[in-house]
PDBQT receptor file of N, H, CA, C and O in Angstrom, charges set to zero:
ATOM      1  N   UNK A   1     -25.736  46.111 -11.281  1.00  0.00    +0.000 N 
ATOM      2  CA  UNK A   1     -26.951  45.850 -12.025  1.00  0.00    +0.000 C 
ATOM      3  C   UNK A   1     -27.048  44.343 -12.288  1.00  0.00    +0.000 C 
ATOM      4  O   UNK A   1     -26.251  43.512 -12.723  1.00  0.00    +0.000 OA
ATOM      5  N   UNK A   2     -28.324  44.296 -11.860  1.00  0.00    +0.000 N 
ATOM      6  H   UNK A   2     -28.971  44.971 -11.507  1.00  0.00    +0.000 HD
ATOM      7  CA  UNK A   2     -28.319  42.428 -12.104  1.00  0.00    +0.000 C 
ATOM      8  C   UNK A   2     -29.000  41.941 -13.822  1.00  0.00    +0.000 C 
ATOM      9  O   UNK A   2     -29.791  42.738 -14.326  1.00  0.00    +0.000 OA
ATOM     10  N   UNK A   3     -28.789  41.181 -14.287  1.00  0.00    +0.000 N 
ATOM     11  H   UNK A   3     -28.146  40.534 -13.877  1.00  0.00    +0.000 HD
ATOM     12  CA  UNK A   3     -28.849  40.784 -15.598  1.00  0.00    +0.000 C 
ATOM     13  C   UNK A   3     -30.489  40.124 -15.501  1.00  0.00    +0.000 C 
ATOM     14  O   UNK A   3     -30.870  39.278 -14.692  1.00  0.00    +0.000 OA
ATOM     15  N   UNK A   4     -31.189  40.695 -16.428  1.00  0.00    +0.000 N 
ATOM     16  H   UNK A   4     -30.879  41.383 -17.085  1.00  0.00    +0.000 HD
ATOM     17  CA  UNK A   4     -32.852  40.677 -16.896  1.00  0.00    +0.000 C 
ATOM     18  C   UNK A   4     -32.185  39.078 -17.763  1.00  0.00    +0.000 C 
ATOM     19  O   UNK A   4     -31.478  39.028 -18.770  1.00  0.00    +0.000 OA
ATOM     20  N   UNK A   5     -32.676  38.040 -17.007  1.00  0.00    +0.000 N 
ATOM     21  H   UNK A   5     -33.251  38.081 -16.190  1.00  0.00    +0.000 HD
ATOM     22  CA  UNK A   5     -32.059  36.530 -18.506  1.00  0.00    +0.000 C 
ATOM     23  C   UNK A   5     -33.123  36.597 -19.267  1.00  0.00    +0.000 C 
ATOM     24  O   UNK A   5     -32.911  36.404 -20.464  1.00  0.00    +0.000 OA
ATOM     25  N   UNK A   6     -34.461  36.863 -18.871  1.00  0.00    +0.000 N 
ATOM     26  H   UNK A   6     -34.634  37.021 -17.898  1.00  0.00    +0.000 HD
ATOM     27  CA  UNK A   6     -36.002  36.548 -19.637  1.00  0.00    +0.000 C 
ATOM     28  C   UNK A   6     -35.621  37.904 -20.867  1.00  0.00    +0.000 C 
ATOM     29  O   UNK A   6     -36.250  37.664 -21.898  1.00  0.00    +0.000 OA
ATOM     30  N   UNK A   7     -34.916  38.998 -20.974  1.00  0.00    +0.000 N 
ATOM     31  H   UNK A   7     -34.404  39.193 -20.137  1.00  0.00    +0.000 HD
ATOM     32  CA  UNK A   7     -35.096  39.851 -22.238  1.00  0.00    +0.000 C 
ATOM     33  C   UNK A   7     -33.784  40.226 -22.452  1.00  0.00    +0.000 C 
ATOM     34  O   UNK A   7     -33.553  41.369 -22.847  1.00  0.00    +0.000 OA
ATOM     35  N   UNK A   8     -32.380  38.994 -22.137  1.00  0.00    +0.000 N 
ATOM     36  H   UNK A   8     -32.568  38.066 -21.816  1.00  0.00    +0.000 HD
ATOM     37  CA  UNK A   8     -31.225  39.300 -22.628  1.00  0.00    +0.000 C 
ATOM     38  C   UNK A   8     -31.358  38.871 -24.092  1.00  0.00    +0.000 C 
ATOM     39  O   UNK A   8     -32.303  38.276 -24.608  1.00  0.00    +0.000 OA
ATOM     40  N   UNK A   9     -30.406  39.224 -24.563  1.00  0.00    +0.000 N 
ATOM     41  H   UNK A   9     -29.638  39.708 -24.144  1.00  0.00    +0.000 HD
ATOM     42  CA  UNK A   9     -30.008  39.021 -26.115  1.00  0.00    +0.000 C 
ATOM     43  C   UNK A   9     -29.086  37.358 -25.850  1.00  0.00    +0.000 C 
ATOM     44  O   UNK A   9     -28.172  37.344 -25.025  1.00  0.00    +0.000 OA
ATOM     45  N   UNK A  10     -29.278  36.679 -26.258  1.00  0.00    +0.000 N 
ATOM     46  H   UNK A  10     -30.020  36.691 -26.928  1.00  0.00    +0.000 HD
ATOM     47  CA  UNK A  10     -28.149  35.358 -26.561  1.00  0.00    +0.000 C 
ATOM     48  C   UNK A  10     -27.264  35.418 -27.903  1.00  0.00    +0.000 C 
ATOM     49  O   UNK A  10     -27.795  35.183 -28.988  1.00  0.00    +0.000 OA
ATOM     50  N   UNK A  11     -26.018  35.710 -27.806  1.00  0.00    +0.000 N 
ATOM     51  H   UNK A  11     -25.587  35.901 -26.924  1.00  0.00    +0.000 HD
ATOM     52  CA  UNK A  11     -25.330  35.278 -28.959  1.00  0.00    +0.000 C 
ATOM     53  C   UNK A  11     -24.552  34.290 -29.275  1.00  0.00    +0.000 C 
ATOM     54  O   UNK A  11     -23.777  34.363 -28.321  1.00  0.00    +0.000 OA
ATOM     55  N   UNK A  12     -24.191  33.453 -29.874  1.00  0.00    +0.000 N 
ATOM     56  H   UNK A  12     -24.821  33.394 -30.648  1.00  0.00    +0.000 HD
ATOM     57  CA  UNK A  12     -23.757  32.036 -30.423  1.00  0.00    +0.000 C 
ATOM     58  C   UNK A  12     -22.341  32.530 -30.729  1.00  0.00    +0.000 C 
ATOM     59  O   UNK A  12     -22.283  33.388 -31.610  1.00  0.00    +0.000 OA
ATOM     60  N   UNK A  13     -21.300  32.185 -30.221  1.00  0.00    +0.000 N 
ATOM     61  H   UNK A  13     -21.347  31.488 -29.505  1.00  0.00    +0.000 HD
ATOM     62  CA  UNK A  13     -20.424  32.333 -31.038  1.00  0.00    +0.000 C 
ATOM     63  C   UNK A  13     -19.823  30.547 -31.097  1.00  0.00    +0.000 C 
ATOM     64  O   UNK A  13     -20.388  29.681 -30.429  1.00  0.00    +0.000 OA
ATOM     65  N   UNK A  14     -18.604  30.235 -32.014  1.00  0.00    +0.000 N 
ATOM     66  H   UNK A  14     -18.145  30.938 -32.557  1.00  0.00    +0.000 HD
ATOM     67  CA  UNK A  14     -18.462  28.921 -31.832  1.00  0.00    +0.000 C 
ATOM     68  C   UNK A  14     -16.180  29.186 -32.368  1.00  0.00    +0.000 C 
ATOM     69  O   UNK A  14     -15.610  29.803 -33.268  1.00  0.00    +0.000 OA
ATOM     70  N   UNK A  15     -15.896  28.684 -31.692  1.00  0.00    +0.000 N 
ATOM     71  H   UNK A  15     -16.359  28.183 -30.961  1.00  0.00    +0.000 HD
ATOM     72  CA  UNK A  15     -14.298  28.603 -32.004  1.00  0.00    +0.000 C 
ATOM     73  C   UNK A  15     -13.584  27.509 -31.741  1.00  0.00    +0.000 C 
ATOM     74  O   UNK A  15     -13.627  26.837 -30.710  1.00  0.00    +0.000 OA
ATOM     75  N   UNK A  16     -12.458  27.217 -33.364  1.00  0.00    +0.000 N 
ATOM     76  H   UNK A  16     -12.424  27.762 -34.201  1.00  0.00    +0.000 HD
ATOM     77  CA  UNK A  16     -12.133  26.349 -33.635  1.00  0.00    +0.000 C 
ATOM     78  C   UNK A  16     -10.662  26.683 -34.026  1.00  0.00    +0.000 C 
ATOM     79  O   UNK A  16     -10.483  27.707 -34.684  1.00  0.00    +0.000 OA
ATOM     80  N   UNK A  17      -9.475  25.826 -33.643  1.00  0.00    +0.000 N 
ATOM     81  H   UNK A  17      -9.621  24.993 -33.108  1.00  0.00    +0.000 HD
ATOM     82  CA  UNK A  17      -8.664  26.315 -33.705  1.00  0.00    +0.000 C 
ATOM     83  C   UNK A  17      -7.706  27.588 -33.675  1.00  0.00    +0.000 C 
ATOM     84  O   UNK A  17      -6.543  27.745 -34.047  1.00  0.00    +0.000 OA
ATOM     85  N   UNK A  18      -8.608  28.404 -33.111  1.00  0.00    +0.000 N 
ATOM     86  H   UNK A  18      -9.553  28.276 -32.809  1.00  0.00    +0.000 HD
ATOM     87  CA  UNK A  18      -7.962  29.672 -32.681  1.00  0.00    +0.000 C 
ATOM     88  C   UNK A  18      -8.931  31.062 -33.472  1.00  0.00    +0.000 C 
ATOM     89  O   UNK A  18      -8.604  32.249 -33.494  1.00  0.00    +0.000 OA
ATOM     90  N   UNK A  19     -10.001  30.518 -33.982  1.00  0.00    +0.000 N 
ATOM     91  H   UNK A  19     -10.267  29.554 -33.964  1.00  0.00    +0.000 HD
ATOM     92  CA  UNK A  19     -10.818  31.032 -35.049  1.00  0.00    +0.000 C 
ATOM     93  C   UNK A  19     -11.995  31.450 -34.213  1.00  0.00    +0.000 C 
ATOM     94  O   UNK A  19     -12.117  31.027 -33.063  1.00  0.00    +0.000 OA
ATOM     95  N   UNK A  20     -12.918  32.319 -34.791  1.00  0.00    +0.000 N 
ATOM     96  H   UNK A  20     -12.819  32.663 -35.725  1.00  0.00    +0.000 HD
ATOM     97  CA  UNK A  20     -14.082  32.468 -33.827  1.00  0.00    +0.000 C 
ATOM     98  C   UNK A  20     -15.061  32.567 -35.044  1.00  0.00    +0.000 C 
ATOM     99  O   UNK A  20     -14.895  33.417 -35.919  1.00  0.00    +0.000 OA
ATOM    100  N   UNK A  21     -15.850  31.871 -35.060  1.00  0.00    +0.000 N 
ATOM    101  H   UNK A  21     -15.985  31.181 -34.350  1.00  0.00    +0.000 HD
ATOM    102  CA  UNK A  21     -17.341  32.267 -35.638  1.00  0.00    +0.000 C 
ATOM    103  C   UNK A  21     -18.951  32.362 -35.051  1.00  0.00    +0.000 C 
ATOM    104  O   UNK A  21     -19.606  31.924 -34.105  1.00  0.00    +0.000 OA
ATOM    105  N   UNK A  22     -19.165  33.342 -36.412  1.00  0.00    +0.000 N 
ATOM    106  H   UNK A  22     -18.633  33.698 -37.181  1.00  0.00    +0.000 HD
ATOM    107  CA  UNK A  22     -20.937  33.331 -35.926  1.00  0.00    +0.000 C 
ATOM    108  C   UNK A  22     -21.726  32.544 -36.395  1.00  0.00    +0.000 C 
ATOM    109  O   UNK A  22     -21.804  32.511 -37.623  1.00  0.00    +0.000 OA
ATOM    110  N   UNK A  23     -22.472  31.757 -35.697  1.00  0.00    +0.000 N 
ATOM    111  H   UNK A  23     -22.408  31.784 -34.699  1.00  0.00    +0.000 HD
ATOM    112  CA  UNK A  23     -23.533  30.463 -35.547  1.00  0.00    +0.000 C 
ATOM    113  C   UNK A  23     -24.634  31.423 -36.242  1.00  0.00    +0.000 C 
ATOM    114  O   UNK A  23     -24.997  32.531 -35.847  1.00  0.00    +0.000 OA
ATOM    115  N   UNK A  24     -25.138  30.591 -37.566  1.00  0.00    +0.000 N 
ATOM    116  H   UNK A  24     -24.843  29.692 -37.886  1.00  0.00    +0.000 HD
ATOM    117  CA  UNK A  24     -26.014  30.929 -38.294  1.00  0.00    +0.000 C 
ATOM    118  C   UNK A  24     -27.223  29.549 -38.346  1.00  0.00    +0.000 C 
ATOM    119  O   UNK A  24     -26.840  28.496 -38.855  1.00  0.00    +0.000 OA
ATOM    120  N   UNK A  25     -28.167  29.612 -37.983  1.00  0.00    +0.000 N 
ATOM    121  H   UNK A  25     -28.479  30.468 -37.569  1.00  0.00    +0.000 HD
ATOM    122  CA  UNK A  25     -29.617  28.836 -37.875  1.00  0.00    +0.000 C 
ATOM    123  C   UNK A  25     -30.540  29.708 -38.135  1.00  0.00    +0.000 C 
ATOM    124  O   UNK A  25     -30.554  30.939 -38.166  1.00  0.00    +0.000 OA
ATOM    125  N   UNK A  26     -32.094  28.067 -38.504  1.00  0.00    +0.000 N 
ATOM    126  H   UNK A  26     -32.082  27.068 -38.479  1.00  0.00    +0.000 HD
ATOM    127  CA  UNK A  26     -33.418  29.191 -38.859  1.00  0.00    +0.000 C 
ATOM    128  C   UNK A  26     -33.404  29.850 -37.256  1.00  0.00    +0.000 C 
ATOM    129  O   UNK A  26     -32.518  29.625 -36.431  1.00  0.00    +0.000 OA
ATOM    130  N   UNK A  27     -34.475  30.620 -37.061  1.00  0.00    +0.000 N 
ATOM    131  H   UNK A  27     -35.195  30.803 -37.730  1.00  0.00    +0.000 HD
ATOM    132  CA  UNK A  27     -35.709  31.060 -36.561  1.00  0.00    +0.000 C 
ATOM    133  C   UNK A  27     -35.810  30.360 -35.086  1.00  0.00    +0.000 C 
ATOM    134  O   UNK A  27     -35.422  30.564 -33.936  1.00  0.00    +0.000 OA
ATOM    135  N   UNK A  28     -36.667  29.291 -35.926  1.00  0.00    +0.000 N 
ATOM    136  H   UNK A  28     -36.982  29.126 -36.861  1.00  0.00    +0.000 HD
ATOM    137  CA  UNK A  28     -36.808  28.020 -34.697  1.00  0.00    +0.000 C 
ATOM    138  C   UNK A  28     -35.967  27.713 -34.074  1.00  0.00    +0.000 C 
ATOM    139  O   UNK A  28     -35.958  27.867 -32.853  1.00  0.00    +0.000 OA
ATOM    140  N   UNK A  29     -34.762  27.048 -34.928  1.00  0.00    +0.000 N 
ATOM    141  H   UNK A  29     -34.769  26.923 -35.920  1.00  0.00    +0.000 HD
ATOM    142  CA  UNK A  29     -33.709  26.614 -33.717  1.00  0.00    +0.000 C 
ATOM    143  C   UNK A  29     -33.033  27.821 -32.620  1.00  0.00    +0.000 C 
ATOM    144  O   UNK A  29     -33.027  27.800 -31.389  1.00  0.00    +0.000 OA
ATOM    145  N   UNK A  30     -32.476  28.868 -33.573  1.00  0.00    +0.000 N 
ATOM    146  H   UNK A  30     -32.481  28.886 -34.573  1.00  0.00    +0.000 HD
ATOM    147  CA  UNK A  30     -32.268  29.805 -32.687  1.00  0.00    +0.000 C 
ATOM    148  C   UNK A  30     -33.152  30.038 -31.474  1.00  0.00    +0.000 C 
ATOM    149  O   UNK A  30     -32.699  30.018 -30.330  1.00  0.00    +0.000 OA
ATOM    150  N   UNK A  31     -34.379  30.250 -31.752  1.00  0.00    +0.000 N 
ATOM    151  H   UNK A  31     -34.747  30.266 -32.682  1.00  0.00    +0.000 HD
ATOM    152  CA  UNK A  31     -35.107  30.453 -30.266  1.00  0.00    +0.000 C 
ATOM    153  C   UNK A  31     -35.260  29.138 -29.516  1.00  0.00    +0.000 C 
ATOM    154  O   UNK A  31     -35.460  29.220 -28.304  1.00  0.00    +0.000 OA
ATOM    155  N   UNK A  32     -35.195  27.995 -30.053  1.00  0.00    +0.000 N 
ATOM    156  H   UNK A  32     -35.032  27.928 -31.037  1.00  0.00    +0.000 HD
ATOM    157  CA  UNK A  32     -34.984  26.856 -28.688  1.00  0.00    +0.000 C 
ATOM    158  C   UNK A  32     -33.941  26.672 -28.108  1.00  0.00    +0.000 C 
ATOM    159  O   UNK A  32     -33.940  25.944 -27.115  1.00  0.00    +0.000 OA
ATOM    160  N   UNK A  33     -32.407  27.461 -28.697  1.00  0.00    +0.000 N 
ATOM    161  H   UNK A  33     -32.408  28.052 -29.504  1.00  0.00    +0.000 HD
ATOM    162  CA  UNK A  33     -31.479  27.499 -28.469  1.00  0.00    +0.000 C 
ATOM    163  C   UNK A  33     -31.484  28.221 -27.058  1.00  0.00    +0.000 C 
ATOM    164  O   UNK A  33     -31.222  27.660 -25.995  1.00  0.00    +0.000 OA
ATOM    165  N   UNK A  34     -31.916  29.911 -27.260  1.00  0.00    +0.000 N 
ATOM    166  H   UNK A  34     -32.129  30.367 -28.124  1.00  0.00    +0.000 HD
ATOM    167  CA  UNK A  34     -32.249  30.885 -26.547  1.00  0.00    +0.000 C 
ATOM    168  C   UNK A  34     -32.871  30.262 -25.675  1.00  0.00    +0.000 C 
ATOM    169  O   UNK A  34     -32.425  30.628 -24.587  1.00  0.00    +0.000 OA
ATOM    170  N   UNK A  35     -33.593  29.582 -25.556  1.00  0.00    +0.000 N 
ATOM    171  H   UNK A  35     -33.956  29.285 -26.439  1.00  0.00    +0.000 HD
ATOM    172  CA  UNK A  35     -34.288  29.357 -24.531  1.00  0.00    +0.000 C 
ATOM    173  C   UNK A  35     -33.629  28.252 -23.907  1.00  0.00    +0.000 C 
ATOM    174  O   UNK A  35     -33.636  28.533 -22.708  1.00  0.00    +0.000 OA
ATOM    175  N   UNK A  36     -33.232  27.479 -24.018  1.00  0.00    +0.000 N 
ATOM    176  H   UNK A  36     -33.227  27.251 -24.991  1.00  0.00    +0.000 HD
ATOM    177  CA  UNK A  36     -32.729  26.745 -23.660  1.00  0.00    +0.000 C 
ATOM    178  C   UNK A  36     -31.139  26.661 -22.210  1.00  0.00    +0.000 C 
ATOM    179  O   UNK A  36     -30.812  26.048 -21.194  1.00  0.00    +0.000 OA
ATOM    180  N   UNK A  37     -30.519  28.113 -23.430  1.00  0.00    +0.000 N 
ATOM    181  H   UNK A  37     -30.785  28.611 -24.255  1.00  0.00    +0.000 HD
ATOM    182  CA  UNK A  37     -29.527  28.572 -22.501  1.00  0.00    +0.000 C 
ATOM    183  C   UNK A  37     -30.132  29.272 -21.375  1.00  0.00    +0.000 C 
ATOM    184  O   UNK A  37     -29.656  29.156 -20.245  1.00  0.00    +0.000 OA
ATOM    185  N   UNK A  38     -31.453  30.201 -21.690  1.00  0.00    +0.000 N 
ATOM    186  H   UNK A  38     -31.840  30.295 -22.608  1.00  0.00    +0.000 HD
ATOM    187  CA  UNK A  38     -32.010  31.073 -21.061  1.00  0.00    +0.000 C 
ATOM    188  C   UNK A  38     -32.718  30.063 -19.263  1.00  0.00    +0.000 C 
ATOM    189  O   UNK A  38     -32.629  30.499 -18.115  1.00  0.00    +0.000 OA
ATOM    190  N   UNK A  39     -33.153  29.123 -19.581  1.00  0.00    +0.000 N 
ATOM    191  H   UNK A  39     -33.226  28.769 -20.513  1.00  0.00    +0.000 HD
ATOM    192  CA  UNK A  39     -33.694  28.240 -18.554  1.00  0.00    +0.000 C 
ATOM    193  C   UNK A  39     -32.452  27.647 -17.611  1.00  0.00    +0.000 C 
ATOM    194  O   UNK A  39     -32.545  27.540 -16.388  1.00  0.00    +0.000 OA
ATOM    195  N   UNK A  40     -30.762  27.121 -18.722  1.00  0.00    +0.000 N 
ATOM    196  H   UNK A  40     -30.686  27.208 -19.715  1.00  0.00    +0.000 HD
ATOM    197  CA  UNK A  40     -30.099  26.699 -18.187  1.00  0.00    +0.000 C 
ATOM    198  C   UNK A  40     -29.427  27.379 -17.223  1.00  0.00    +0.000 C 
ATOM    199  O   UNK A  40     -29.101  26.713 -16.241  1.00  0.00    +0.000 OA
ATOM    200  N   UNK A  41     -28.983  29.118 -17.252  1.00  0.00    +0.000 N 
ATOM    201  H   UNK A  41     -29.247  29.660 -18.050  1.00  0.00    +0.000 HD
ATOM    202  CA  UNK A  41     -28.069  29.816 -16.785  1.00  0.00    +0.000 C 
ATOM    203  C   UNK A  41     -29.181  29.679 -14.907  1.00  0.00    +0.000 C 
ATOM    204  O   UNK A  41     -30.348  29.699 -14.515  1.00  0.00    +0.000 OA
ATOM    205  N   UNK A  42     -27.832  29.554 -14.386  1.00  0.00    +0.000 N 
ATOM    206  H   UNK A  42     -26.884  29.538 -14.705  1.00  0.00    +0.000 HD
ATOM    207  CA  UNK A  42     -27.860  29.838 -12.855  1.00  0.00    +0.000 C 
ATOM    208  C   UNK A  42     -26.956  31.105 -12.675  1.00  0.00    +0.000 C 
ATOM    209  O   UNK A  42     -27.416  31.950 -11.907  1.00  0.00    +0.000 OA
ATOM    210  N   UNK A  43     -25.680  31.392 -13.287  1.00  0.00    +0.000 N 
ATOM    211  H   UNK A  43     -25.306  30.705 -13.911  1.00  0.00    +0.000 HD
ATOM    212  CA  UNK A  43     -24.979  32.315 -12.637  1.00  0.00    +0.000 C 
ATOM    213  C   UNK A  43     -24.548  33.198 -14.387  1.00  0.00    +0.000 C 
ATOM    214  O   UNK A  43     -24.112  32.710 -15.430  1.00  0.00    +0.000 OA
ATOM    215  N   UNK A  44     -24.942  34.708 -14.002  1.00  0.00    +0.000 N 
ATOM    216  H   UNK A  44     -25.296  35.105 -13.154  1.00  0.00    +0.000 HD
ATOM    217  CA  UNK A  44     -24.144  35.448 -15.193  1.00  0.00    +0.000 C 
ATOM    218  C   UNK A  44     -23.290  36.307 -14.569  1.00  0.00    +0.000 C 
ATOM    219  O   UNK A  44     -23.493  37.033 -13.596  1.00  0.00    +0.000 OA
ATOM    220  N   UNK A  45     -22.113  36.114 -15.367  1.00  0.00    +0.000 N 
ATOM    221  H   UNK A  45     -21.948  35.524 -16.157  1.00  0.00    +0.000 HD
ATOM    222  CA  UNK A  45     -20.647  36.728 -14.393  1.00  0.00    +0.000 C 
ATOM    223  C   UNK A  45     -20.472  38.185 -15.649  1.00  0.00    +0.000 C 
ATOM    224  O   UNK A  45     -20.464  38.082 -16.876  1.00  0.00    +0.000 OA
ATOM    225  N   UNK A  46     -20.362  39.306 -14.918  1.00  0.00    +0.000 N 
ATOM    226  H   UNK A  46     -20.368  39.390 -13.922  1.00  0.00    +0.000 HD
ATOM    227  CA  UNK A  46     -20.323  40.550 -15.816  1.00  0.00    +0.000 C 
ATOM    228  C   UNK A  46     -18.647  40.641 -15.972  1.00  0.00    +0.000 C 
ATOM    229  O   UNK A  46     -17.761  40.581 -15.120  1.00  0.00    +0.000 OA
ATOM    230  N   UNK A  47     -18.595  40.833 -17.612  1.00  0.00    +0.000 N 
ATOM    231  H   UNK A  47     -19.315  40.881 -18.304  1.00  0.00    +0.000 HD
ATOM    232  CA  UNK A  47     -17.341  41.136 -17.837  1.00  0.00    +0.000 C 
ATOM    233  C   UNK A  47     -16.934  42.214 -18.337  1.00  0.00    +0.000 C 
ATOM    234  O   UNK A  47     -16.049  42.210 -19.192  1.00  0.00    +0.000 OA
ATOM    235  N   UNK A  48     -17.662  43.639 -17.776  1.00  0.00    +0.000 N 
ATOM    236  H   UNK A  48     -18.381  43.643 -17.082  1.00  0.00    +0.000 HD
ATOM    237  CA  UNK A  48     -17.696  45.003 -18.749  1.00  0.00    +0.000 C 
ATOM    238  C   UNK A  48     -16.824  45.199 -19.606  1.00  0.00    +0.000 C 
ATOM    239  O   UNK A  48     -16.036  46.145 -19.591  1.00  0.00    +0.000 OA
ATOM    240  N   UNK A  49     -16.892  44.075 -20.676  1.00  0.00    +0.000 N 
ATOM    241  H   UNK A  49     -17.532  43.306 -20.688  1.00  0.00    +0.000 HD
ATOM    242  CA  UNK A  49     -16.307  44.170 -21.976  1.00  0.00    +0.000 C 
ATOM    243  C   UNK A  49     -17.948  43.947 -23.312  1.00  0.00    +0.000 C 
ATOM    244  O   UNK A  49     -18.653  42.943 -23.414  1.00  0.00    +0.000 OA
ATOM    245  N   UNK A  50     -18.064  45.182 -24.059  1.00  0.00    +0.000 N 
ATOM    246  H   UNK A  50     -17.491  45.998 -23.977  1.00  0.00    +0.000 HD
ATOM    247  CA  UNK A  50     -18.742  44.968 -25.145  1.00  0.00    +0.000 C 
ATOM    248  C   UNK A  50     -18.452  43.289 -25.825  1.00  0.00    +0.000 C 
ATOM    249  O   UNK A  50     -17.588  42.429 -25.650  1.00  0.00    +0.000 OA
ATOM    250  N   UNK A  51     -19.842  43.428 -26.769  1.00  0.00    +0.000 N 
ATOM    251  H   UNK A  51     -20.544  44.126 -26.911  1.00  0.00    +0.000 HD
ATOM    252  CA  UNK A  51     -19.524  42.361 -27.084  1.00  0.00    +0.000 C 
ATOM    253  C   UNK A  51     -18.544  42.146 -28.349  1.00  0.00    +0.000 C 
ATOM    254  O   UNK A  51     -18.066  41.060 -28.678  1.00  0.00    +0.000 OA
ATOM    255  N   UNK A  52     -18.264  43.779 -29.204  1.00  0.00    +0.000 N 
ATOM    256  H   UNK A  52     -18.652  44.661 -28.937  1.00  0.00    +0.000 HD
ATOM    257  CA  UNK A  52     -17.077  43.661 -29.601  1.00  0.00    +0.000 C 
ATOM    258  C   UNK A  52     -15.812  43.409 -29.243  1.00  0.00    +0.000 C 
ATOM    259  O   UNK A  52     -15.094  42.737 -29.984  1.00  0.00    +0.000 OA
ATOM    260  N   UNK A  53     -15.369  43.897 -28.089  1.00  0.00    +0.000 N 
ATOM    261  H   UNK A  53     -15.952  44.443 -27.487  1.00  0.00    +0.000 HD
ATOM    262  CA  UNK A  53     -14.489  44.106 -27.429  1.00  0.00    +0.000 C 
ATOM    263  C   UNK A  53     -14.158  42.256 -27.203  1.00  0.00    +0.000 C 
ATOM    264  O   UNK A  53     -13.072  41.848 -27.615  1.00  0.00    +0.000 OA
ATOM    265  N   UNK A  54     -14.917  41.472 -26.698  1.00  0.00    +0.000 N 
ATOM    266  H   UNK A  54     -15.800  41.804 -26.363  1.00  0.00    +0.000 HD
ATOM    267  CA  UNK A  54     -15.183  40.158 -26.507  1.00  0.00    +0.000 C 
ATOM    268  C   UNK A  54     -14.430  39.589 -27.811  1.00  0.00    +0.000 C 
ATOM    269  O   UNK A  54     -13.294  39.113 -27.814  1.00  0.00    +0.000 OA
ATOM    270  N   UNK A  55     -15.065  39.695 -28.631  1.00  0.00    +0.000 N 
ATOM    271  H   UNK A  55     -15.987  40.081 -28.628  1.00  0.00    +0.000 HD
ATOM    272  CA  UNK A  55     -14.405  39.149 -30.354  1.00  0.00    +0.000 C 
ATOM    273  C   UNK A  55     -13.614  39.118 -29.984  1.00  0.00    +0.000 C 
ATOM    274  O   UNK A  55     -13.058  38.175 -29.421  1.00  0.00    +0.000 OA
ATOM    275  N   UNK A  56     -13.080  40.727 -30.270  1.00  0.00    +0.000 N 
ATOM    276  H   UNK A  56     -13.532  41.493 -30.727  1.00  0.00    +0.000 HD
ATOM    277  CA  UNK A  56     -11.985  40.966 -30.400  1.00  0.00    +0.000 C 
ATOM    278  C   UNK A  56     -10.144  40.466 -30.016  1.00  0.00    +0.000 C 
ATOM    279  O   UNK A  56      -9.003  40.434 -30.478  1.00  0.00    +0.000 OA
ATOM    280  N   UNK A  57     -11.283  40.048 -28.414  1.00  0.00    +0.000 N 
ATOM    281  H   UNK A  57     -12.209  40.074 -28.038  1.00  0.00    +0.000 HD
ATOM    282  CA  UNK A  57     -10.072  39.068 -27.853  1.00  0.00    +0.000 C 
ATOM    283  C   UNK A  57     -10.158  38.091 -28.483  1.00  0.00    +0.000 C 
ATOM    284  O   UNK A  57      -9.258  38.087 -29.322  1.00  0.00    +0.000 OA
ATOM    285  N   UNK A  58     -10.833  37.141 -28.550  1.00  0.00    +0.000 N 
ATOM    286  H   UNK A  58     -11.565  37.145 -27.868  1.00  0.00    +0.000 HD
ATOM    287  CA  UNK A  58     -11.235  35.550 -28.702  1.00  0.00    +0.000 C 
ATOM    288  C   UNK A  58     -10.181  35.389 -30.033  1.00  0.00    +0.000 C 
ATOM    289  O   UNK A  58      -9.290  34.539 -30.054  1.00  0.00    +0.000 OA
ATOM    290  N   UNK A  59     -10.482  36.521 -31.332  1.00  0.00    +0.000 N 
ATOM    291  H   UNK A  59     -11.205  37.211 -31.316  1.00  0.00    +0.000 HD
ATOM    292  CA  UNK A  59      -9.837  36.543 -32.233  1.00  0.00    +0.000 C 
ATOM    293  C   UNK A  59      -8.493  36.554 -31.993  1.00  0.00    +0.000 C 
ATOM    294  O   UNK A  59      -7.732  35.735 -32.509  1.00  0.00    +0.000 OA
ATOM    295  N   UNK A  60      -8.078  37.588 -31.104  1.00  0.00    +0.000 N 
ATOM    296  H   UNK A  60      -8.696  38.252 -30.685  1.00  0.00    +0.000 HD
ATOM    297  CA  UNK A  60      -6.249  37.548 -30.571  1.00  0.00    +0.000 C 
ATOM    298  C   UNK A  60      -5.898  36.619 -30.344  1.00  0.00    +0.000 C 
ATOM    299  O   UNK A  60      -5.316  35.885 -31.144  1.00  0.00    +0.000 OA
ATOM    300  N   UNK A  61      -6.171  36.335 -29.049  1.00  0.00    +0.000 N 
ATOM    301  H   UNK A  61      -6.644  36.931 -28.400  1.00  0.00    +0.000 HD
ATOM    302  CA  UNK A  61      -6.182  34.788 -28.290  1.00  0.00    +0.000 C 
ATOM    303  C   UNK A  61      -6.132  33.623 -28.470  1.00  0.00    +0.000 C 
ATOM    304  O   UNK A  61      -6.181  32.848 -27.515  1.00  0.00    +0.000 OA
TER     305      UNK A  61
């Protein structure tokens, strides 16, 4: 299945020292963000891992 980029979801995460957090902005920035990544991506690589599952590592790791 190939990835829809125009009606994916974008999530922010940001990690720092072994820490993972969620990127909190208004409205606005978030969607120029979204869009932004959304225009930039050339290649989305599937990692059939939820996006909990994802944390979850980042947090281990």
């Amino acid at each position: 299945m190939e990835l829809d980029v125009e009606n994916a979801q974008v999530t922010i995460l940001m990690n720092d020292s072994n820490k993972v957090y969620v990127v909190a902005m208004t409205k606005e920035k978030l969607e120029a963000v979204t869009t932004a990544i959304k225009l930039a991506t050339e290649y989305a690589i599937p990692t059939t891992k939820t996006q909990m599952e994802l944390v979850e590592f980042l947090v281990i790791n």
